[in-house]
KOLFITI-472168 format. One record per residue (C-alpha): residue number from 1; residue in one letter; z, x, y. Coordinates in steps of 0.5 Angstrom, whole numbers, plus 2048, in hexadecimal, padded with zeros to 3 digits. Layout:
NUM  A  Z  X  Y
...
// end
This chain:
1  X  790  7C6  7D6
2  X  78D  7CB  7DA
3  X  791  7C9  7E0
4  X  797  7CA  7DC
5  X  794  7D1  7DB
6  X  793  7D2  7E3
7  X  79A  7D0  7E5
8  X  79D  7D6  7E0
9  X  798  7DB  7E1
10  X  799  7DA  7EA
11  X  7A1  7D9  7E9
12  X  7A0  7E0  7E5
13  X  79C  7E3  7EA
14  X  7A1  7E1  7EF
15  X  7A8  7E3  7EC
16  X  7A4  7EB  7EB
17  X  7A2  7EB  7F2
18  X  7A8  7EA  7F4
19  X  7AC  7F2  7F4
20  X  7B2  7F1  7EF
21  X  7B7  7F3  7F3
22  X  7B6  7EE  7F9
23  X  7B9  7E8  7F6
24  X  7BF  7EC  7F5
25  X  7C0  7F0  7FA
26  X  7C6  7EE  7FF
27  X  7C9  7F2  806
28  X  7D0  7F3  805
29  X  7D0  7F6  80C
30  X  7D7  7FB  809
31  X  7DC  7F5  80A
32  X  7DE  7F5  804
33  X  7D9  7F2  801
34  X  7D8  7EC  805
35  X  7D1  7EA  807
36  X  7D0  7EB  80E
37  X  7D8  7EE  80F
38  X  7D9  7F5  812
39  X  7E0  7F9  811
40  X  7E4  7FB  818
41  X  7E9  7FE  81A
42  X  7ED  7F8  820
43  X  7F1  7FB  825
44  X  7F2  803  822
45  X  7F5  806  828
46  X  7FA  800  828
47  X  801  802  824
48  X  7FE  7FD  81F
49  X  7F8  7FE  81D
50  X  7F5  7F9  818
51  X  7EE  7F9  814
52  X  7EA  7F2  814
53  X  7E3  7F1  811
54  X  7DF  7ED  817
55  X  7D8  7EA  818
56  X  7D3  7F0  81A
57  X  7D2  7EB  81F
58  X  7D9  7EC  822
59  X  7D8  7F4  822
60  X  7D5  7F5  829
61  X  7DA  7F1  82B
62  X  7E1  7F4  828
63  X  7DE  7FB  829
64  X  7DE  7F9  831
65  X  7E6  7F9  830
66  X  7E7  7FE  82D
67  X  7E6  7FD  824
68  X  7E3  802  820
69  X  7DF  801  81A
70  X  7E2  802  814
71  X  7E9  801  811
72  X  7EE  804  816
73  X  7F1  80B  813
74  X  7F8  80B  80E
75  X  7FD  80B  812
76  X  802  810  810
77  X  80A  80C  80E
78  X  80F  80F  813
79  X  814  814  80F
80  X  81A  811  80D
81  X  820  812  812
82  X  826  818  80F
83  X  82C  815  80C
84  X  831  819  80B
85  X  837  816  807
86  X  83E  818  806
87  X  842  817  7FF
88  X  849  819  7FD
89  X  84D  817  7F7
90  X  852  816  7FA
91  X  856  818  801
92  X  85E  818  804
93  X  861  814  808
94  X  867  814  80C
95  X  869  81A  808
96  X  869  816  801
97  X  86A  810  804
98  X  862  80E  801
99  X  85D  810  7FE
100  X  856  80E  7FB
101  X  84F  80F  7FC
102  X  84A  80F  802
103  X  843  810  803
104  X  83F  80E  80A
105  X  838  810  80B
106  X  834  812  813
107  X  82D  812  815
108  X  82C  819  817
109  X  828  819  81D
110  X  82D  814  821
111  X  833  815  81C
112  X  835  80D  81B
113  X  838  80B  816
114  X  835  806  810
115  X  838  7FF  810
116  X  839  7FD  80C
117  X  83A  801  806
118  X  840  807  809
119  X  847  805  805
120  X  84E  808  804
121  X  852  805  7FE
122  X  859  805  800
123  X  85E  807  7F9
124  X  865  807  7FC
125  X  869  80C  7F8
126  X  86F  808  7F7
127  X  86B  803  7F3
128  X  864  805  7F1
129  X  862  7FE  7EF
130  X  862  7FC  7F6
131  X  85D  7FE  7F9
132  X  859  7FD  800
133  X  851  7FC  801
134  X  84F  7FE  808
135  X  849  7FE  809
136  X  845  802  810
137  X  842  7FE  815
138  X  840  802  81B
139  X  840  80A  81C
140  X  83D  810  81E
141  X  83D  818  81B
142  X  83A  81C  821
143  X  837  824  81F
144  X  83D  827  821
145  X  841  823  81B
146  X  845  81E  81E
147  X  846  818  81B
148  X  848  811  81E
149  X  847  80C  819
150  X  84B  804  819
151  X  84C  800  813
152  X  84E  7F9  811
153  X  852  7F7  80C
154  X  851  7F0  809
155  X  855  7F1  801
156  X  85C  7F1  800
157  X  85D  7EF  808
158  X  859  7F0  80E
159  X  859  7F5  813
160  X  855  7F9  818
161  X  856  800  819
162  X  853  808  81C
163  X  852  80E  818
164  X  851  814  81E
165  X  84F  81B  81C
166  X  84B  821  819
167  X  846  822  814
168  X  846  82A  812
169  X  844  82E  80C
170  X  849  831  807
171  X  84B  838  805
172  X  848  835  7FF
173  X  83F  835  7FF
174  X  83D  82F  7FE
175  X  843  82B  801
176  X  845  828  807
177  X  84C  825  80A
178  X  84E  81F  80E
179  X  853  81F  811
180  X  856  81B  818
181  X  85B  815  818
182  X  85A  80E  815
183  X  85D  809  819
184  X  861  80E  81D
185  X  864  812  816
186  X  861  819  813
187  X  85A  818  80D
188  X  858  81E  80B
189  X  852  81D  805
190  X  84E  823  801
191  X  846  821  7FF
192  X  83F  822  800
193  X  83A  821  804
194  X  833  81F  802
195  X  82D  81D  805
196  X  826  81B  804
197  X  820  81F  803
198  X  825  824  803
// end
């Protein structure tokens, strides 16, 4: 029975020799809570840098080419691209021959055309009923306003064929006029001019 005792009080002893927060105490070394780890930044003068948590055993060695300690800086995203976008309800085609909607899009800085998404929707005045889908498959708007664009007709027929011209302001604010010849024969069509950011 005192023998019984002794263990206790020595195991108690022990227990209160030992300062309280030893036991639970961990080096975390910043790597996210991992013991041992370390946070870098690896490659930062590359266009990529990455962040990666490393042994601190590693350090010296990553340091040697370069690598930063800590998570690599935000990287700022790019600014979206302008677009500009050209929208008529409709146009004139060989005077009166057709109308129908048109809209394109360019990117503002090298003046390309979006494809796909540019369209002319052919309404023929002697049947309004038929009409011809043609959609934009390649073109250019340069900063001085002109317009060349090419476009692909699948639906009723096929057929390939070039619109050559210019893009200018209206005498009414806010509006814009295309004209030139389609397919060799006079457009004209009166919209607006949108872009992003703008």
């Amino acid at each position: 029975m005192r023998r019984g005792i002794t263990v206790a009080i020595l195991a108690a002893l022990l227990v209160l020799a030992v300062p309280l927060g030893t036991v639970a105490a961990k080096s975390t070394g910043g790597g996210n809570g991992k013991p041992g780890k370390i946070t870098i930044c690896h490659k930062p003068q590359s266009a990529h840098p990455v962040t990666i948590t490393i042994s601190k055993s590693a350090l010296k060695a990553h340091k040697a080419h370069g690598d930063t300690e800590g998570p690599c800086p935000t990287q700022p995203k790019p600014a979206a691209p302008k677009v500009c976008t050209f929208d008529a309800p409709t146009s004139n085609y060989a005077s009166g021959y057709a109308s129908g909607r048109i809209n394109f899009s360019w990117t503002l800085a090298n003046g390309v055309v979006k494809v796909p998404g540019g369209y002319w929707n052919e309404v023929l005045a002697s049947d309004a009923t038929k009409i011809y889908y043609n959609n934009v498959t390649a073109g250019t708007v340069s900063a001085g306003g002109a317009v060349n664009l090419s476009f692909s007709r699948t639906v009723p027929d096929t057929n390939s064929f070039a619109f050559s011209g210019s893009l200018t302001p209206n005498a009414i604010p806010g509006t814009n006029t295309l004209s030139g010849l389609m397919a060799g024969l006079t457009f004209t069509a009166t919209g607006t001019v949108t872009c992003n950011g703008s």
